[in-house]
C-alpha positions as CSV (number, residue, x, y, z in Angstrom):
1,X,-27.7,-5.5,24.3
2,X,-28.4,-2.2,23.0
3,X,-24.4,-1.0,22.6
4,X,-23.7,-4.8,20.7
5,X,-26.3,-3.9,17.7
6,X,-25.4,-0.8,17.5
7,X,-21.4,-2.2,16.9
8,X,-23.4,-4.7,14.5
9,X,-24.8,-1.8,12.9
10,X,-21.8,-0.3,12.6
11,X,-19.7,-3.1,11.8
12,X,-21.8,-4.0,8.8
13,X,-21.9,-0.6,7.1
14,X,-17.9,0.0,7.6
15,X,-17.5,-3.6,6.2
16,X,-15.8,-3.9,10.0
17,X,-17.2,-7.8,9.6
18,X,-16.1,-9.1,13.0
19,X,-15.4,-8.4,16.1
20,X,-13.9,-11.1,18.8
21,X,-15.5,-13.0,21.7
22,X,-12.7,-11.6,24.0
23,X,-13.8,-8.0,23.7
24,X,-17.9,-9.2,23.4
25,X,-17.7,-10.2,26.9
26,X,-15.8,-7.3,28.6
27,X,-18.1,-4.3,29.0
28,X,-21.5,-2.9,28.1
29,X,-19.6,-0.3,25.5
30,X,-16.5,-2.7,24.6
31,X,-17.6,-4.1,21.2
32,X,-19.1,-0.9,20.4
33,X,-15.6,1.0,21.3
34,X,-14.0,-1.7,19.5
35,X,-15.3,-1.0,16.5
36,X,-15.2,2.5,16.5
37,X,-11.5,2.2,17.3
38,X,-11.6,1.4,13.2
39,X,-14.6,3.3,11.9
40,X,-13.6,6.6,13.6
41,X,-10.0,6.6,14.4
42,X,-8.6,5.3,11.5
43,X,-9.2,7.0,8.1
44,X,-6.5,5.3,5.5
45,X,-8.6,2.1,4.5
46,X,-5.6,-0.3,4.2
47,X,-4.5,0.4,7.9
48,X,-7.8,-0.2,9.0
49,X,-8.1,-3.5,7.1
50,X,-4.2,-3.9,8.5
51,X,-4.7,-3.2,12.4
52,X,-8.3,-5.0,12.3
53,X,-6.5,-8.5,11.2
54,X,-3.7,-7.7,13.2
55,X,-5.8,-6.9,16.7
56,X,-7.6,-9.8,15.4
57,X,-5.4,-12.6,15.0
58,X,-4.1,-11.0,19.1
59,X,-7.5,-11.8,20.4
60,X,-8.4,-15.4,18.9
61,X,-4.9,-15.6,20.6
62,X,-5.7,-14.8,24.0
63,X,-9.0,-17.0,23.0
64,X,-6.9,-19.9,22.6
65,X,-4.8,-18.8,26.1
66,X,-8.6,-18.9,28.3
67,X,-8.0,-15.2,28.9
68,X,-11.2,-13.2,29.5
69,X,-10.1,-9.1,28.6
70,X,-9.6,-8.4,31.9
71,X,-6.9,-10.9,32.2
72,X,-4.9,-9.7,29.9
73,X,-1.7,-8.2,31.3
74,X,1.6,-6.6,29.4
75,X,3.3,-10.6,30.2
76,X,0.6,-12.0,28.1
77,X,1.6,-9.5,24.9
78,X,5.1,-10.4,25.6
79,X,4.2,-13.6,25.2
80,X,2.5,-13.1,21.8
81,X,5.1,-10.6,20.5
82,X,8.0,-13.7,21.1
83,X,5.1,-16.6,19.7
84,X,4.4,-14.4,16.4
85,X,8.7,-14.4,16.4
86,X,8.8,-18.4,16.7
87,X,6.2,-18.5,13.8
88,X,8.8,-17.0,11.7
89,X,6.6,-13.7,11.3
90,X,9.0,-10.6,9.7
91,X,10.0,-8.0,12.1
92,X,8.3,-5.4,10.4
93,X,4.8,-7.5,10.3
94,X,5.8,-8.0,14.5
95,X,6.2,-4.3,15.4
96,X,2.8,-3.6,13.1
97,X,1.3,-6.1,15.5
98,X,2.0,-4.8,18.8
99,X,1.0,-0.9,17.4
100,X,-1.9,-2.1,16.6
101,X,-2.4,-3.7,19.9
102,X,-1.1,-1.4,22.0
103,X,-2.8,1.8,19.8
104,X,-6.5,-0.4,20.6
105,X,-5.6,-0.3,24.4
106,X,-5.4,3.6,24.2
107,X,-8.4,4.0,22.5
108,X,-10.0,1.5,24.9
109,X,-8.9,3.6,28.2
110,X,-10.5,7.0,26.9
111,X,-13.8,5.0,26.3
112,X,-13.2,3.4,30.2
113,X,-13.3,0.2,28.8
114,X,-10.3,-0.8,30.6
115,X,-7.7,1.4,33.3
116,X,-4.1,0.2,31.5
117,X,-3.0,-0.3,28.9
118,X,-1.3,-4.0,29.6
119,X,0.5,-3.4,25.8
120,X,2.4,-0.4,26.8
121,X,5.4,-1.3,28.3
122,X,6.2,-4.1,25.4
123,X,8.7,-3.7,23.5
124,X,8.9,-4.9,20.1
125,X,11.8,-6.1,17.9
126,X,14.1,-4.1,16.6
127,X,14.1,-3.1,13.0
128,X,16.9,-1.7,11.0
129,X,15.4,-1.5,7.0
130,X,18.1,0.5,5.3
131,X,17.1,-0.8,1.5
132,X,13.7,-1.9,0.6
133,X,12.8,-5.1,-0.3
134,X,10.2,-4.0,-3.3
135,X,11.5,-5.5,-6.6
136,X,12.7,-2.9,-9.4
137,X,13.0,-3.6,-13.4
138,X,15.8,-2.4,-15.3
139,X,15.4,-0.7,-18.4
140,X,15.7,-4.0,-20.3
141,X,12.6,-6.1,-17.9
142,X,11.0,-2.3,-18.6
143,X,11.2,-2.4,-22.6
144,X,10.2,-6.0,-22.4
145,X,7.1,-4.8,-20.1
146,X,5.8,-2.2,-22.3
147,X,6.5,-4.0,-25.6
148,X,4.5,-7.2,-24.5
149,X,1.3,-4.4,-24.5
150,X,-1.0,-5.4,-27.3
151,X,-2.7,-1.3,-27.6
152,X,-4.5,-2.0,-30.6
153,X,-7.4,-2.0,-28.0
154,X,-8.6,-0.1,-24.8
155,X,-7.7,-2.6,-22.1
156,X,-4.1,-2.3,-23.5
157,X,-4.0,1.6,-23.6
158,X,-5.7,1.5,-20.1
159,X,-2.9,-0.8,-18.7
160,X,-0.2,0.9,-20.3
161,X,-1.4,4.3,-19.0
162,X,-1.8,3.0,-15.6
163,X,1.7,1.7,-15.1
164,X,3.0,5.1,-16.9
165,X,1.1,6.5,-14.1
166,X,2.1,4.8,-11.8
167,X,6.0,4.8,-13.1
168,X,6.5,8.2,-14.2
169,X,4.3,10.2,-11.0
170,X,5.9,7.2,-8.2
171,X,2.9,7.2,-7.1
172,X,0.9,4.4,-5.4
173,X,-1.4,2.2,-6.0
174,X,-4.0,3.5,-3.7
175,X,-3.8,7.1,-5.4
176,X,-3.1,6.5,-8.7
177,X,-6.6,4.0,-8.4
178,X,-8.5,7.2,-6.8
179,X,-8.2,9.9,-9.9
180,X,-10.5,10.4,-12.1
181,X,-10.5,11.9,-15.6
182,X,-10.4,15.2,-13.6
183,X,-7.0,14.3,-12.3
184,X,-5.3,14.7,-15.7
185,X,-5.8,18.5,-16.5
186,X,-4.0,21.4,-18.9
187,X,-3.0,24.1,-16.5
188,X,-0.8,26.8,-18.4
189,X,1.0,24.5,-21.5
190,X,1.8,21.7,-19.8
191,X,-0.3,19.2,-18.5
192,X,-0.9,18.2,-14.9
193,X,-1.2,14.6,-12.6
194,X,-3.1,15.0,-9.5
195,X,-2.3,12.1,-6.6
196,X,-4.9,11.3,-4.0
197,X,-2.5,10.5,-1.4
198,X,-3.0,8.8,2.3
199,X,-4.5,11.3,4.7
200,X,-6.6,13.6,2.5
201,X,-3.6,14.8,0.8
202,X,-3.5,16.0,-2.6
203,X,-0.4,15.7,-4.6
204,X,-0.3,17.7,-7.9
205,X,2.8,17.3,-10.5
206,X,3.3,17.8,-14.1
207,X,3.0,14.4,-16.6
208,X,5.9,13.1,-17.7
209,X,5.9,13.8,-21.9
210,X,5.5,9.9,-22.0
211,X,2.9,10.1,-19.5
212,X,0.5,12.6,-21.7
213,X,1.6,10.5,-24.5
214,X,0.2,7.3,-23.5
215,X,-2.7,9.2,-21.2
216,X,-4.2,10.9,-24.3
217,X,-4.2,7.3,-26.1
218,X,-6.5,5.7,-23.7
219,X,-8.7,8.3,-22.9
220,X,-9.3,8.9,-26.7
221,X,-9.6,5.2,-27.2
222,X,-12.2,4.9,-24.2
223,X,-14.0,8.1,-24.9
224,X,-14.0,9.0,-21.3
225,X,-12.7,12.8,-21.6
226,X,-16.0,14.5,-21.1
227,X,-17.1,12.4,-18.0
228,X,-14.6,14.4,-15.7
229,X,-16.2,13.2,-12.3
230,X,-15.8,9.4,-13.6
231,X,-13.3,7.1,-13.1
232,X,-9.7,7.4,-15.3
233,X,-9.3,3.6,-14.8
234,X,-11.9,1.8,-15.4
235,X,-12.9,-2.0,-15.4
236,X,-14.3,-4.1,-18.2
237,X,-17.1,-6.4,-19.1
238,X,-15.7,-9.9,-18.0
239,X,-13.1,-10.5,-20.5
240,X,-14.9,-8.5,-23.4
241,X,-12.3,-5.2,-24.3
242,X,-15.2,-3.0,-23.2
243,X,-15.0,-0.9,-20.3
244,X,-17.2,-0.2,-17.8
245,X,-18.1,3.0,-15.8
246,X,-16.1,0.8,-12.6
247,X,-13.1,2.5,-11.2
248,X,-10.5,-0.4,-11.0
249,X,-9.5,-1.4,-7.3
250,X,-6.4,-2.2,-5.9
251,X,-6.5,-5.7,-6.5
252,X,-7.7,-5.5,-10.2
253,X,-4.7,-3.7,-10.8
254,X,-2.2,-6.1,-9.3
255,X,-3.6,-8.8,-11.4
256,X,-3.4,-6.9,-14.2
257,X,0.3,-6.3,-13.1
258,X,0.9,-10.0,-12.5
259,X,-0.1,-10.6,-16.2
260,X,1.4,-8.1,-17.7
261,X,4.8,-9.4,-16.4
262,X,3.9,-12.9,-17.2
263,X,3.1,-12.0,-20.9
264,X,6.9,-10.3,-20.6
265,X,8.9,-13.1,-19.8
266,X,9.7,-11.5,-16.6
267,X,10.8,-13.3,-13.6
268,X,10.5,-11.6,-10.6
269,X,7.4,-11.4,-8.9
270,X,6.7,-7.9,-9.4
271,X,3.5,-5.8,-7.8
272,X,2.3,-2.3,-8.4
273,X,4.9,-0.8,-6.3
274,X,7.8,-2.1,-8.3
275,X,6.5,1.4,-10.7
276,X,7.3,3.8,-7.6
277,X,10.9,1.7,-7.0
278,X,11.6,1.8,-10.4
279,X,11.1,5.1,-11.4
280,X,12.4,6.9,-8.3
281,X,16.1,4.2,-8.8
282,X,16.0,5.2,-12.8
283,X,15.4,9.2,-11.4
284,X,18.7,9.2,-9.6
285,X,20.1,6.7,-12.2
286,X,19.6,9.5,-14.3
287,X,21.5,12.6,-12.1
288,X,18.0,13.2,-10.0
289,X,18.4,14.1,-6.8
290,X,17.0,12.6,-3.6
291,X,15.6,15.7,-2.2
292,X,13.7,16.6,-5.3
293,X,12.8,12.7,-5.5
294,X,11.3,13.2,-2.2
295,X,8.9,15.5,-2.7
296,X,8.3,13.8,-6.2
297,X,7.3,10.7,-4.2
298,X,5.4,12.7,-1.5
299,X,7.1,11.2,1.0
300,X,7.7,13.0,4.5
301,X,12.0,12.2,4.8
302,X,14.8,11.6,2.4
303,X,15.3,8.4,4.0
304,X,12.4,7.0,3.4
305,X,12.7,7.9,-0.3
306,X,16.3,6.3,-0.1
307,X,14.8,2.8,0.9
308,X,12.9,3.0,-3.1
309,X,16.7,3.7,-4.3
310,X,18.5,0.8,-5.5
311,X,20.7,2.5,-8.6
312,X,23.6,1.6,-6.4
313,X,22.9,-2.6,-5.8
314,X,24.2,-4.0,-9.0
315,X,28.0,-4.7,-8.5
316,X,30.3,-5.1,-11.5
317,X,32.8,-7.4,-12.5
318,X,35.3,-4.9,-12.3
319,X,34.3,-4.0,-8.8
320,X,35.3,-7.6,-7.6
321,X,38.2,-7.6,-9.9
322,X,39.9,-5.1,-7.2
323,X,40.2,-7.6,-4.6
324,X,43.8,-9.3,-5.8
325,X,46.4,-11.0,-4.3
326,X,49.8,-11.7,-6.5
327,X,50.4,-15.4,-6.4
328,X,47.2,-16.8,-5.5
């Protein structure tokens, strides 16, 4: 059918690679809504990746249920909101689910795919997340971090510039992997950091004096200064220390993470956002505040900024001391 190859067309060029035999089977335009539910609704790449397995893994459901599309009523998402529960899925991975879901229906009623949406009425588990579960190094696990950094080469001015990056901006992964050499610029006497950031968004903020410090290193080192529309991090040849014109993506730089930490010693299972944690918990360690932290870390609410905070977890000795009884 004409409206299924143009959703193969469309599927293969957004890298969209599949699309269920639930929603194949409903209407002419259903695969081709379905996919343009992704392609055209949702601009942040790692939602899209996120809903598609979550919308996904709903359908091969319903597949497995004998439920044509049209079956598919809000007792049959109840159903699979309190089976993803019994399969010991996290809350917060349950209420992405049923967004996803129920966000899919919405955009399938404008295209008059379907009349309801059977999702909209289901509720999802409630979710209280007052500290975040990201990891955070102290400043010893931090010392050990950097020191463990052989930068008598490029790869190991490149990986210590791109966690000082990502440490001293609290910026994520998916931005701080974005700039190019571009994104590190003089403006006045001071030199400037400037975040690509979810939505379009651009995020400008001066470098951290350590920051410059270890930014200068490795862009000297790679001799990348006068490519300005390149690539600031950049892959390398295999596991030569010769870099490529590649930009690094998101999972490159978690497994240079991983390594880096293994080389340290350190324990924890640590990822890229452990930086953003850590530097906004050693910020207000250090007298910063949480509004200024907030805009630091681009984030739209204090609160959410108060979830990366953890300067206040570690409870002392003395602390437990104060719970005494005479006699006991």
């Amino acid at each position: 059918m004409p409206a299924r190859r143009a959703a193969a067309e469309l599927i293969t060029s957004r890298g969209i690679d599949y699309v269920p035999a639930v929603v194949l089977d409903a209407t002419e335009n259903a695969a081709e809504r379905f996919v343009t539910f992704f392609t055209d609704n949702i601009r942040n790449p790692h939602s899209r990746r996120a809903y598609h397995k979550r919308v996904l893994d709903f359908f091969d459901w319903c597949d497995e249920q004998r439920l044509d599309f049209t079956d598919i009523k809000s007792f049959h998402v109840s159903a699979y909101i309190e089976y993803l529960l019994a399969q010991g899925k996290s809350k917060s991975y349950v209420k992405q689910a049923l967004a996803a879901i129920r966000m899919l229906f919405d955009w399938l009623i404008i295209g008059q795919v379907c009349a309801i949406n059977p999702a909209q009425a289901v509720r999802g588990p409630k979710l209280v997340v007052k500290k975040g579960k990201t990891p955070t190094l102290d400043d010893d696990q931090m010392r050990e971090l950097y020191a463990a950094i052989d930068t008598s080469h490029v790869v190991g001015l490149r990986d210590r510039a791109l966690i000082s990056t990502m440490l001293f901006t609290f910026g994520r992964v998916g931005a701080v992997d974005l700039m190019n050499v571009e994104d590190y610029y003089p403006s006045g006497k001071r030199w400037y950091v400037r975040l690509h950031e979810k939505g379009g968004k651009e995020h400008e903020m001066p470098a951290h004096s350590k920051l410059e410090e270890h930014l200068d290193a490795y862009i000297t080192a790679a001799a990348i200064a006068e490519d300005r529309k390149g690539p600031l991090f950049r892959t390398t040849y295999r596991r030569t220390k010769q870099l490529t014109e590649n930009r690094m993506s998101q999972p490159d730089v978690w497994r240079m993470v991983r390594r880096r930490a293994k080389d340290a010693g350190i324990a924890p299972p640590i990822g890229c956002h452990t930086f953003r944690a850590s530097g906004i918990t050693n910020y207000l360690c250090h007298g910063g505040t949480l509004e200024k932290a907030m805009n630091m870390a681009n984030h739209e609410s204090a609160r959410t900024t108060g979830l990366y905070d953890h300067s206040g977890d570690e409870l002392t000795a003395e602390e437990i001391q104060k719970v005494w009884w005479d006699g006991i």
